[in-house]
Each structure stands twice: as structure tokens, then as C-alpha cells.
C-alpha positions in Angstrom: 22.1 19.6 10.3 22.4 22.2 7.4 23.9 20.5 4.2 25.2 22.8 0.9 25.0 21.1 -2.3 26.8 23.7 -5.3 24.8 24.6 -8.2 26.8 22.8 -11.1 26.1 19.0 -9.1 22.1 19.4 -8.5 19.2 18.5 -9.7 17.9 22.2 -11.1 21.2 23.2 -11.6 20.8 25.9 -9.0 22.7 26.1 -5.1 20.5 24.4 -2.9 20.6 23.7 1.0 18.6 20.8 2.9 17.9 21.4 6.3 18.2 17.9 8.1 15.9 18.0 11.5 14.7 15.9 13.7 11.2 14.2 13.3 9.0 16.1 15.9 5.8 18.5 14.9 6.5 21.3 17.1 10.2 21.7 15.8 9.3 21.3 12.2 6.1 23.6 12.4 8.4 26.3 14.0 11.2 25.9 11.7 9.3 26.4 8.6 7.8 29.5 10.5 10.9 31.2 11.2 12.0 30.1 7.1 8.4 31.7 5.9 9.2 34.9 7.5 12.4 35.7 6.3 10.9 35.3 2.8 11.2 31.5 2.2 8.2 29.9 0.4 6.8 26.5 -0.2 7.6 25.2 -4.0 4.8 24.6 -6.2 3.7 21.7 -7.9 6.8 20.3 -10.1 9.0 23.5 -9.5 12.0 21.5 -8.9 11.5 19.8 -12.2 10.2 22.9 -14.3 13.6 24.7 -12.7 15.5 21.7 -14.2 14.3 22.3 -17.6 14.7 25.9 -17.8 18.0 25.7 -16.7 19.3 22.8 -19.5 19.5 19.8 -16.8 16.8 18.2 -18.6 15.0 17.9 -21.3 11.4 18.6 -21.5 10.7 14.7 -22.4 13.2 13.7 -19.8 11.0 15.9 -17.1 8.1 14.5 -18.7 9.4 10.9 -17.3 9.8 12.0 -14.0 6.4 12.4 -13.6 6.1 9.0 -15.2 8.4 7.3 -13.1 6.8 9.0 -9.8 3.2 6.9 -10.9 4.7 4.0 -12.9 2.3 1.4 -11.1 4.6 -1.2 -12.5 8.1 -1.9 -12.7 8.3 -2.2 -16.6 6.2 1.3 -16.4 9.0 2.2 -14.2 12.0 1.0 -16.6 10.4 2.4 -19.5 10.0 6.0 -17.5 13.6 6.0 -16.2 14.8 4.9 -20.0 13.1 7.8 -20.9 14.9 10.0 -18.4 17.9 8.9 -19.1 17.2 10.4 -22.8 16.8 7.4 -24.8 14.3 9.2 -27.0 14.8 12.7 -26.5 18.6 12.9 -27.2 17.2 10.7 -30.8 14.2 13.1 -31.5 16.7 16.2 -30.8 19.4 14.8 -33.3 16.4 13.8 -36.1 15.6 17.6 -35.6 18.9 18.4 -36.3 19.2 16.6 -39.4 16.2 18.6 -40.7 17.6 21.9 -39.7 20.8 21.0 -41.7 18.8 19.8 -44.6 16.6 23.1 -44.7 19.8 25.2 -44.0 21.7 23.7 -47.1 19.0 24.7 -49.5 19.1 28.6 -48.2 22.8 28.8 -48.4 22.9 27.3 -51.8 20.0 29.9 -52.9 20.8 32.8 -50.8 24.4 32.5 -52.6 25.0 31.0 -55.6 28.4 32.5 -55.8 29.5 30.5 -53.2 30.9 27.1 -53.8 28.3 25.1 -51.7 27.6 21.8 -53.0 24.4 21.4 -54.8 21.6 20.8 -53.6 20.4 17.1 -54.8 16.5 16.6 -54.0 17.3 12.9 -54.5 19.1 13.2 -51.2 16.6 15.3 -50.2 14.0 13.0 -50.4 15.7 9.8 -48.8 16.0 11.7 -45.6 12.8 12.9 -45.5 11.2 9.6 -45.9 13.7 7.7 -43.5 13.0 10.2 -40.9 9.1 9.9 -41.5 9.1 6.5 -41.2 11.5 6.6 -37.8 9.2 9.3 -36.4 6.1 7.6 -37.7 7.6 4.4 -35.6 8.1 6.0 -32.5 4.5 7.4 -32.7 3.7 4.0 -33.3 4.4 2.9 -29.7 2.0 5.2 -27.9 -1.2 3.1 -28.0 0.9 0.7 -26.0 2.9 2.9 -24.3 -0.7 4.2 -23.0 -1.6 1.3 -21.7 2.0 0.7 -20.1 1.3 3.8 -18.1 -2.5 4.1 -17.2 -3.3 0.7 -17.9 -6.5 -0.9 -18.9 -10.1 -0.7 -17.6 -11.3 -4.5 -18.0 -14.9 -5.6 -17.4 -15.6 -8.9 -16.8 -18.8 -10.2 -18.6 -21.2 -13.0 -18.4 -24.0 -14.2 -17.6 -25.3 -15.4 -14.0 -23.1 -18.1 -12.2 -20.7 -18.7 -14.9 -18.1 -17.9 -12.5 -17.0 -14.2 -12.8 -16.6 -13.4 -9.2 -14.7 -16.4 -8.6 -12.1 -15.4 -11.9 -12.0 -11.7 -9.9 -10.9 -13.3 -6.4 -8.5 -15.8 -8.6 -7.3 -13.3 -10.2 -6.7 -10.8 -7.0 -4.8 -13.5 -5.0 -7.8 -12.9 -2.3 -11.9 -12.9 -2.1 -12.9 -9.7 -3.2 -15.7 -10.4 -4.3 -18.9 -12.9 -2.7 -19.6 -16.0 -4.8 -22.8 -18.2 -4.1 -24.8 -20.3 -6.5 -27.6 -18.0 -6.4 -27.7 -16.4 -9.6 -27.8 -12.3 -9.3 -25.4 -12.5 -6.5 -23.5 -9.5 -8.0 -26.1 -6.7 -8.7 -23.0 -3.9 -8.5 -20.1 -3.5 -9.6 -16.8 -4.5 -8.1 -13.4 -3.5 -8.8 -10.4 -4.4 -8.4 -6.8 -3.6 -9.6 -4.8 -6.7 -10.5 -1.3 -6.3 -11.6 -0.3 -9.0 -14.1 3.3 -8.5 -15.4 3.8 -5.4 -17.3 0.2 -4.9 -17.2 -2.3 -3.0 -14.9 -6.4 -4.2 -15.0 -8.7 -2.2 -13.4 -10.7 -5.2 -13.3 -14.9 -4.2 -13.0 -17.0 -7.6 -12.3 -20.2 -6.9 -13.4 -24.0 -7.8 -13.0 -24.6 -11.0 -14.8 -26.2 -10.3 -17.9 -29.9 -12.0 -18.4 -33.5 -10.8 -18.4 -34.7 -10.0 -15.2 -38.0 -8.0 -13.6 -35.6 -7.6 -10.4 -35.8 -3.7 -11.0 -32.0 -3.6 -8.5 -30.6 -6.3 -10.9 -32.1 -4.8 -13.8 -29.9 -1.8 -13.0 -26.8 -3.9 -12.4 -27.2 -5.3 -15.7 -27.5 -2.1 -17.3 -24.0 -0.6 -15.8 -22.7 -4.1 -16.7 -23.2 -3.5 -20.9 -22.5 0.2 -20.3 -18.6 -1.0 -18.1 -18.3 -3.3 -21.5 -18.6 -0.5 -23.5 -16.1 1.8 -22.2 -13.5 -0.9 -21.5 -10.0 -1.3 -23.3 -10.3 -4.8 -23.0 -13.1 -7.6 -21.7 -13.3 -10.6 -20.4 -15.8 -12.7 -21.8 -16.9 -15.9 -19.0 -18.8 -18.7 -20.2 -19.5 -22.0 -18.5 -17.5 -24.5 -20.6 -19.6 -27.0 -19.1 -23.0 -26.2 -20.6 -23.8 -25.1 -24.1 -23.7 -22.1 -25.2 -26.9 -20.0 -24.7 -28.6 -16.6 -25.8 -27.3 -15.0 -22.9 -23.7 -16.6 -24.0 -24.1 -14.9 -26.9 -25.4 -11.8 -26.0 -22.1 -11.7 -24.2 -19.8 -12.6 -27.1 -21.1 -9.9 -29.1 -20.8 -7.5 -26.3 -17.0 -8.8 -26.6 -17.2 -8.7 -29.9 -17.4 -4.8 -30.3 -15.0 -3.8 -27.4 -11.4 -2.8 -28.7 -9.9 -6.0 -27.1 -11.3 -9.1 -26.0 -10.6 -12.5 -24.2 -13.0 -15.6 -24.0 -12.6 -17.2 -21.2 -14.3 -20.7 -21.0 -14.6 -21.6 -17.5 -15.2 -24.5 -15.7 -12.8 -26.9 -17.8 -12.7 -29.2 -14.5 -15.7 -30.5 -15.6 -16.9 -32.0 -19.2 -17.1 -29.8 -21.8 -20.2 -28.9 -24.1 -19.4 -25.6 -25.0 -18.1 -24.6 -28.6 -16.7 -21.2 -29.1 -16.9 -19.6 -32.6 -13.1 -19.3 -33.7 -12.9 -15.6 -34.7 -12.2 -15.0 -31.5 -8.3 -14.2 -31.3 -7.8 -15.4 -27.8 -10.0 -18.3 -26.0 -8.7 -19.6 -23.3 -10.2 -22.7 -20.7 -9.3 -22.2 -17.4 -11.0 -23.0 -13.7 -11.4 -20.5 -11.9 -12.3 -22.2 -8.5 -9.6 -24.7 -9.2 -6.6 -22.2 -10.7 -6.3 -24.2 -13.2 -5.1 -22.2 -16.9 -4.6 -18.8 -14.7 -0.7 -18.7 -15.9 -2.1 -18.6 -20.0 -4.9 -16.6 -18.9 -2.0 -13.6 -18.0 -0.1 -14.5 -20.9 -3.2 -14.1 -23.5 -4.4 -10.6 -21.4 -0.2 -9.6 -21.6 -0.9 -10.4 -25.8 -4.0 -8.5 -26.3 -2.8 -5.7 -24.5 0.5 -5.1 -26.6 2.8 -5.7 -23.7 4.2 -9.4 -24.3 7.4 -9.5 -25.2 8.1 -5.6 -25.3 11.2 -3.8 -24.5 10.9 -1.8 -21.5 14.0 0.4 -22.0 12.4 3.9 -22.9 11.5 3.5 -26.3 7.7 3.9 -25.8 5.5 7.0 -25.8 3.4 7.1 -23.0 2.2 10.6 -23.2 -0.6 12.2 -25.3 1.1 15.7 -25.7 4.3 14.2 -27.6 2.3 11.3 -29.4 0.4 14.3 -31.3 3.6 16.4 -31.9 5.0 13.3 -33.1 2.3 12.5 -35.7 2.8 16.4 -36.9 6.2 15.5 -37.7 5.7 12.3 -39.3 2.7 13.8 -41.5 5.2 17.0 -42.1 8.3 14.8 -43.3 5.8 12.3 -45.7 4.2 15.4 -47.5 7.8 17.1 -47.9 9.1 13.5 -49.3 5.7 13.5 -51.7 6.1 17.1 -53.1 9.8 17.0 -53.5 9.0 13.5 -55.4 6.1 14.9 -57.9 8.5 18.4 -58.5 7.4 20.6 -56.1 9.8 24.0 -56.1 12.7 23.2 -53.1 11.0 26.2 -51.2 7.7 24.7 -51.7 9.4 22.0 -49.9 11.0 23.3 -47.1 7.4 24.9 -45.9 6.3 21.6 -44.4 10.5 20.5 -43.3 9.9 23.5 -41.6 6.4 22.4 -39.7 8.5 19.1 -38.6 11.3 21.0 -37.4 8.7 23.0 -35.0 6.9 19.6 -33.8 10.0 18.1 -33.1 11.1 21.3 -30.9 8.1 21.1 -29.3 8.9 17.7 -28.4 12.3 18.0 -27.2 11.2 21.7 -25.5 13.7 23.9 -28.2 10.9 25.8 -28.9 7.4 25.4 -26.9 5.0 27.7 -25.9 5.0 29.1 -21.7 1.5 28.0 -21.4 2.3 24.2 -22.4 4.9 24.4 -20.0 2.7 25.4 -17.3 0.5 22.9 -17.7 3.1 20.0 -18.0 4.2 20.9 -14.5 1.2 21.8 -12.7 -0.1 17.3 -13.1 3.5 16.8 -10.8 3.1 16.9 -7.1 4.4 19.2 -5.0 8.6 18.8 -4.2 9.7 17.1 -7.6 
């Protein structure tokens, strides 16, 4: 079945016809063989998109969220991308632009003729706007450390030393055994990973070596990669036995923790007595048992906390993506150093040079005014057919 679908009613914006065939190899292989030689191609990677763009259907931060909603590995990642596609911020960022554009075309009117009568210009006003629409831009740009993490989400080793119970908190935490547990101490000499989706949040969860001194040359490696997966993790999860005190290797672990960007104590074994104190300057400690499930539920909600994501609005209002988060920033810096000179008495034309650097940011943002090789390359991450 051949279906027409007019130009003004799709996607691109373009006429468009789907040819609707039955499921078998040999009929599709020959179909698109008889389509490739009368001149038809195959589209490349985000052509659909990239079509819908440069034809006004979207937005260049609305086609951005398509490829964010296509990988949203969550369904807050997923509400936030189609928020975004719906033009939450873009339609915002492309009216901020406009305010600047009106601002800056004020001043040239009133100086290109004086004759005129234009109402002054007031750089009272002037300033106002341009340190409300710093701060709103600045706010926006704000969001995209979280935002980040909404999308990609976080790499999160597991530390500790040996038997404390870091394999069992993996498996607890997948819902399965992924990993073996034993009470033989060096059990996990590799690391294992697993991705565990809690809430909003995606953990690439790494568990790790435990960390003590050891002449086991295989363990000594595991150990290694164990400090070196604390190191470049957004977040870690520090396990010590509640159960016993705290020891060097306990502490050797907390000041791993200590120096990653984000970091949870967890004091395990709370089923049994407890002898272990935890220095305080530790945001979140929480006691759970592993083996038993026990303290799991806060466990999520302190990991949801220190990753930004507890009680955030997943409606489109946060960046997710590098290339406008540093157009943003440009923007923000632009309209603060325009507020600052027009405040000190900086000439109105003095001015309008950096009004005119956030008006170009913001373009780039919204796609008004962005260069053919950026484009390229925003198109070439989708996958073939969007």
C-alpha cells in the first residue's frame, strides 16, 4: 500500500509517501532495488530532522530533543526531552533574543535620527533588562550540570574494602545476582558493572576490587582500577561494615570518597550491632543491609539528592546538552558586562558591542544564525531515519 501525506502536515514540511509492504526479505530487498535505480537513496543520519529545521518545522533546540528523546534512558529524561520539543525553552530563549534585538535597535534609531520623535533612550531601562535577562539566561544555564546527568547519567563506583558487602549492595541494587558474593575476602579482583535505574536517575554502577594491601599481584591490579574507577566517577558509594570499627582501610576509603565530586556513605550491615562511627562531614550516610534489603528505599532517595534529581521538574526546563550550555554562558556573560558598563558610564555604543555578542549566542541557540558546519555535526550523532 502506497500512502501520500501533503507537505504542509509532515514532519519536514516536505510531500512525503510511505510505501507499506509486507514483511518478507526477498520483497523488501527487491523493492528498495527497483526504488535505488530510479534514483531513490537511503537518508542519512538525522536527514529527516535536519530537513525539519531548515524548512521552519523545528527549531534547532527542538531537533536537538529529538535526539534526546530517541536515548532518554528514563522516562523523566524522556518528559524533559519531549518538553523540550514541544519548545518550552526555545520559543523563551527566541523571545529573550528578541527583547535584545529591540533594545539594541532603539538606540540606533534614536542615534541614526535625532530628528525623529523616537523616545529617548533611558540607560536606566537599559540596564534593568540587561541584568534580568542575565540572570534568566544565567538560570537556565544553571540547570545543565543536572540536566547532564538527567541524560547520560552517572558513572558510580562502589568502594570498600574486602567483605564489607559491595557485591551484595550491587545485586540488591540490580534486582538480581550480578555479581558472586562469598566470605572469602578478594572475591572481586575485576570490575563489574552494572546499570541500575533508580527513579529519574541512571548509575552505571562499577563494583570494584576491595581495597587493602595485598602481594596477590591479580588483586593488586583489581585494587588499582578500583581507586582509578573512584577517581573518574560522578558519584561513589562508600561501604563500610557498620558492624566493626572503623579501620585504616575504612578510611582509606572515605577519603577516596572524600575527593570524588559526589559521595554516599553507606554503613552496611545495620542488622547486626553497630560499632562503627562515621565522621559527620559527610552529607549523606545512610545504614542499610544489603543482604537483608533493609534501608534500600533511603538509599535511592539519598543517591536521587546527591545527584540533583530529587524533586526536579521534568517538563523541559533543563539543558542537557553541552553545545547550548556554552552558548548559553556567552550570553549570560555578554548581558552582565553590558549591565556593568552601561552602570559605570560606558558610551550606549560601547554598550551595544557586548548586547550584540548575546544576541549572536542566543541565535546560535535557537539556530537564527549558526554556522553549516555546527549543523552538520548536530545531525550526524542522530541515527539513521529520524
Amino acid at each position: 500500500m502506497a500512502v501520500q501525506f501533503p507537505g504542509d502536515k509532515t514532519y519536514t514540511g516536505e510531500n512525503m509517501a510511505e510505501l507499506q509492504l509486507h514483511g518478507s526479505p526477498a520483497v523488501l530487498s527487491e523493492t528498495l532495488s527497483a526504488l535505488f535505480a530510479l534514483g531513490v537513496r537511503q537518508a542519512n543520519a538525522g536527514e529527516f530532522t535536519r530537513r525539519a529545521f531548515l524548512n521552519g518545522k523545528l527549531g534547532l533546540m527542538e531537533a536537538e530533543a529529538v535526539a534526546d528523546l530517541i536515548a532518554a534512558q528514563t522516562l523523566e529524561a524522556a518528559g524533559n526531552a519531549a518538553g523540550q520539543l514541544s519548545g518550552t525553552i526555545g520559543s523563551h530563549m527566541a523571545e529573550i533574543r528578541q527583547k535584545l534585538v529591540a533594545l539594541s535597535a532603539h538606540f540606533l534609531a534614536v542615534v541614526d535620527y535625532p530628528d525623529e520623535e523616537i523616545e529617548p533612550f533611558q540607560m536606566q531601562q537599559m540596564i534593568q533588562t540587561l541584568s534580568e535577562t542575565a540572570e534568566e539566561v544565567q538560570q537556565l544555564y544553571d540547570s545543565y550540570e543536572t540536566g547532564r546527568i538527567l541524560r547520560e547519567g552517572l558513572p558510580c563506583a562502589i568502594l570498600g574494602r574486602p567483605n564489607v558487602g559491595k557485591s551484595t549492595l550491587l545485586n540488591a541494587l540490580a534486582g538480581f545476582d550480578r555479581a558472586i558474593v562469598t566470605e572469602i575476602p578478594g572475591t572481586t579482583r575485576d570490575m563489574i558493572e552494572e546499570v541500575v535505574r533508580i527513579g529519574a536517575l541512571c548509575l552505571r554502577l562499577q563494583d570494584t576490587a576491595g581495597l587493602r594491601d595485598t602481594n596477590d599481584p591479580v588483586e593488586k591490579i583489581g585494587v588499582e582500577r578500583a581507586r582509578l574507577a573512584a577517581k573518574n566517577a560522578g558519584l561513589v558509594l562508600a561501604v563500610i561494615d557498620g558492624s566493626q570499627p572503623l579501620t585504616d582501610a575504612d578510611l582509606d576509603v572515605l577519603k577516596q570518597a572524600k575527593e570524588s565530586p559526589r559521595a554516599v556513605v553507606v554503613v552496611n550491615k545495620c542488622d547486626k550491632p553497630t560499632e562503627v562511627q562515621i565522621p559527620e562531614d559527610f552529607p549523606y550516610i545512610v545504614s542499610i543491609s544489603a543482604k537483608q534489603g533493609i534501608g534500600l528505599d533511603k538509599l535511592k532517595t539519598a543517591l536521587l539528592e546527591c545527584a540533583g534529581l530529587s524533586g526536579a521538574a521534568f517538563d523541559g526546563g533543563m539543558i542537557t546538552n553541552a553545545r547550548q550550555a556554552e552558548a548559553l554562558l556567552r550570553a549570560a556573560d555578554a548581558c552582565k558586562q553590558a549591565a556593568e558598563a552601561a552602570y559605570i558610564g560606558f558610551s550606549p555604543d560601547a554598550v551595544l558591542m557586548d548586547v550584540e555578542t548575546a544576541i549572536a549566542a542566543l541565535g546560535e541557540l535557537t539556530g537564527q544564525n549558526v554556522r553549516e558546519d555546527i549543523i552538520s555535526d548536530i545531525f550526524r550523532r542522530f541515527c539513521v531515519g529520524k
